[in-house]
C-alpha positions, 0 to 999 in steps of 0.5 A: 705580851701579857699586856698585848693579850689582855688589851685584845681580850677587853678590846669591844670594837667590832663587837656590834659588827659581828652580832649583825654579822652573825644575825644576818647569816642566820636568815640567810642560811634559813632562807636557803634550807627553805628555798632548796626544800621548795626546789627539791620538792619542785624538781621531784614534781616535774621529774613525776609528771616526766614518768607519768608521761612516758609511760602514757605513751602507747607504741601501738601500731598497724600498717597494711602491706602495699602491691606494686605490680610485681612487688609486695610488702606484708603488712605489720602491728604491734598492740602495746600492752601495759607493763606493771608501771602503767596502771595510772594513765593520764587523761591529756585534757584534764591532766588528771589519772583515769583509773582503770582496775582493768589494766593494774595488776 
């Protein structure tokens, strides 16, 4: 048994095999820490545009009542005002933020 032990300990074959082995799965594991760190940092940018996109919407609205003979209906509005995450609102055309004191808090 002690012979067994000390061929497999002196044994080189496969030692060439495992230093690539080795070398090959560094660059890999590397590559990907940096490729999800650019993923990351991508979904994390479009989830912010996402936000800015909803609160840029406006919920305004205004509507006349209608008459018809007998019938009638009263008109209806609503002004929606900003809430404290809509200080930034966003220019559609040039996609860049409008900054107006008026409306932060």
């Amino acid at each position: 048994m002690k012979r067994a032990w000390r061929s497999l300990w002196n044994d080189e074959n496969g030692a060439i095999i495992s230093a690539e082995l080795v070398l090959v799965l560094t660059i890999l594991v590397l590559g990907l820490s940096v490729g999800m760190s650019a993923l990351g940092t991508a979904v994390n940018s479009e989830l912010e545009d996402l936000a800015e996109a909803f609160g840029a919407v406006d919920q305004s609205y205004y509507f006349n009542g209608a008459r018809v003979c007998t019938a009638r209906t009263s008109g209806s509005s609503f002004n929606d005002k900003p809430d404290h995450c809509d200080c930034i609102p966003i220019d559609t055309c040039t996609h860049e933020h409008i900054l107006t004191p008026d409306k932060c808090e």
